[in-house]
C-alpha positions in Angstrom: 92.6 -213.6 -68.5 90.2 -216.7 -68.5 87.7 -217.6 -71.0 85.1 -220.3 -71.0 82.0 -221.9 -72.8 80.1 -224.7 -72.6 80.0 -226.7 -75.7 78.9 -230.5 -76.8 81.7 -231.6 -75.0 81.3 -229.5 -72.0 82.6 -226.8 -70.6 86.0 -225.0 -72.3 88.1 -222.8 -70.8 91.7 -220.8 -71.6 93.7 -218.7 -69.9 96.3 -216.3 -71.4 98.4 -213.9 -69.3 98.7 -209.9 -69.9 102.0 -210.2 -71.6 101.4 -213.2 -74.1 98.0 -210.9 -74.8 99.7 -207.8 -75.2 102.2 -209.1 -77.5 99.5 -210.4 -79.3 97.7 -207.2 -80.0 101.4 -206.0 -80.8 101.5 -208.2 -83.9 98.0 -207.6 -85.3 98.5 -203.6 -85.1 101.5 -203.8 -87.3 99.9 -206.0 -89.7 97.5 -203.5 -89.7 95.8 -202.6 -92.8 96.2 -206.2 -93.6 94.9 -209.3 -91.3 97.4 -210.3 -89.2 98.0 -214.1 -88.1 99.8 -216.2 -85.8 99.8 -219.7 -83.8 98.9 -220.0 -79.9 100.8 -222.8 -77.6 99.9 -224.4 -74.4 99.0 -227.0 -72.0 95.9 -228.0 -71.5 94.4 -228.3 -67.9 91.0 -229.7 -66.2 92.1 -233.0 -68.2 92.0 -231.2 -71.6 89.0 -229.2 -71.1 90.7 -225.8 -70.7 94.1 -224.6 -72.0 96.6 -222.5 -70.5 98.4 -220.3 -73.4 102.1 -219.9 -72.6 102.8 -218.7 -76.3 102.7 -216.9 -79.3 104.8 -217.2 -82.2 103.8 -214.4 -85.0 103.4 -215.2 -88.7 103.2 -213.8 -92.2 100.1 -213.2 -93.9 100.9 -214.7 -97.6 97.4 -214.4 -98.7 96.7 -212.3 -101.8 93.9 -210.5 -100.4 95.8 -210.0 -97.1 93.4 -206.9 -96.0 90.4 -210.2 -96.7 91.5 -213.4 -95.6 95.1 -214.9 -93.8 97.2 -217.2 -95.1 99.6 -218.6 -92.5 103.5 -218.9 -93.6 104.4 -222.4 -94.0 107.9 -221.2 -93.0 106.1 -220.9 -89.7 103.0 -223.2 -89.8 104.4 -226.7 -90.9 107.0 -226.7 -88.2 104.3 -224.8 -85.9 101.9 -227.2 -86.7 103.9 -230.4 -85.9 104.6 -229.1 -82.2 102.6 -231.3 -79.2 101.9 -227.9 -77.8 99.7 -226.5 -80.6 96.8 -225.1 -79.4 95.3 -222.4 -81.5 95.4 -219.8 -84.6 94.8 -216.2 -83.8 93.9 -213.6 -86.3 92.7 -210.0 -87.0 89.6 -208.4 -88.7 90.9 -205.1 -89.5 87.2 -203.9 -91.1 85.4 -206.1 -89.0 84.2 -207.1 -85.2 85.9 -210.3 -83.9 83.3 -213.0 -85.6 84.1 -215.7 -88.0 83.7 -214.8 -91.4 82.3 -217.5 -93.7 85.6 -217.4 -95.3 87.1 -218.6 -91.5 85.2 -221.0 -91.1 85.7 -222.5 -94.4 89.4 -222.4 -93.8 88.9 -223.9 -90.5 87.7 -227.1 -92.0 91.7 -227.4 -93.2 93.1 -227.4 -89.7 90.1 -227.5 -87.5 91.5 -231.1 -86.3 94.9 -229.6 -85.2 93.3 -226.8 -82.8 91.3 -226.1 -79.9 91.3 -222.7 -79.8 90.4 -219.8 -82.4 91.7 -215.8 -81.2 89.9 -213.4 -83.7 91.2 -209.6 -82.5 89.1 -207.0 -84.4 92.0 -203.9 -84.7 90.7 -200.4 -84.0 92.8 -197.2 -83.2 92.0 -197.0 -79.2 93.8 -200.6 -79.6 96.8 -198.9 -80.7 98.3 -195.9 -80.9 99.5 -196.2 -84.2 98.1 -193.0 -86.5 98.1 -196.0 -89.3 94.8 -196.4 -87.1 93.2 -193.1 -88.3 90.1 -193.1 -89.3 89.4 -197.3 -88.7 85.3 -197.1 -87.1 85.8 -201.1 -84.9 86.0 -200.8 -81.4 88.9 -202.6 -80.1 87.7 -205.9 -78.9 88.6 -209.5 -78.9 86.8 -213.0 -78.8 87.9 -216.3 -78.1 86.4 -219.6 -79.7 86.3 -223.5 -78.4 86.9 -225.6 -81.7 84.2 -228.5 -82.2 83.8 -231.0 -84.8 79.5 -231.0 -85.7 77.5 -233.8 -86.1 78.0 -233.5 -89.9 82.0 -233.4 -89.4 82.5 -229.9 -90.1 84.2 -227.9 -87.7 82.3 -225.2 -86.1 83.3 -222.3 -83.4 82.0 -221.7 -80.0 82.5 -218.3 -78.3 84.0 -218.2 -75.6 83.0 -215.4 -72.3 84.7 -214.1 -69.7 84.9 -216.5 -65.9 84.9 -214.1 -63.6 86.2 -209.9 -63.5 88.8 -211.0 -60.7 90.9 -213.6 -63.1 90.5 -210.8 -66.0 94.9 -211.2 -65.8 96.6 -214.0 -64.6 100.6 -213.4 -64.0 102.1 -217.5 -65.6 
């Protein structure tokens, strides 16, 4: 798949394959009723104004109001977070579409630095067919959003669209 914007910057792109999507998806339907989390690597491309995903590494939601708000492992994050090939957090919204919450984008102003890219996934039960879905009202969607730093220093999110219907899936 490949996503792009255009943001203060200029334009923004990522592309992710089926698979690395897929298992994606996987995670956040068994974290299901809680928000499930995890990290995106990559390379960048275009001279570091689009990314290529190449992977996902999964990771516990330690927050106390896990159904609310994630909390990434630090078991996972710290050493996650010191790669060169971080390029993103992902994350679900399993009572909500995929928009930032105010509670994201406050926590984006901790690690907003360390990223480019922000995955929301709102879960839904024509995502999966898990019956743990029952009864859940979201329609499965995704967004993807370009990290920017404001003009006031904050970190702020830019939605990402679709390129073009012919790279919906790109094979790495």
């Amino acid at each position: 798949m490949e996503y792009s914007g255009i943001g203060s910057t200029g334009r923004l792109g990522v592309q992710i394959s089926e698979e690395i999507m897929e298992s994606i998806l996987q995670h956040m339907r068994k974290s299901y009723p809680a928000e499930g989390c995890g990290i995106l690597f990559g390379k960048p491309l275009d001279g570091g104004n689009s990314w290529s995903i190449n992977k996902f590494l999964p990771c516990r939601n330690l927050s106390p109001s896990p159904g609310k708000e994630f909390l990434l492992d630090p078991k996972v994050w710290i050493p996650g977070s010191l790669s060169p090939d971080l390029t993103g957090i992902v994350h679900s919204h399993p009572v909500s579409g995929p928009e930032p919450s105010l509670k994201d984008l406050k926590q984006l102003q901790q690690f907003g630095a360390m990223i480019k890219l922000y995955l929301i996934v709102s879960t839904s039960p024509t995502v999966s067919r898990n019956a743990a879905f029952s009864g859940h009202k979201n329609p499965p969607h995704f967004s993807f959003y370009g990290v920017e730093s404001g003009e006031s220093g904050e970190y702020t999110l830019l939605k990402l669209s679709i390129q073009s219907q012919a790279d919906v899936f790109k094979s790495d």
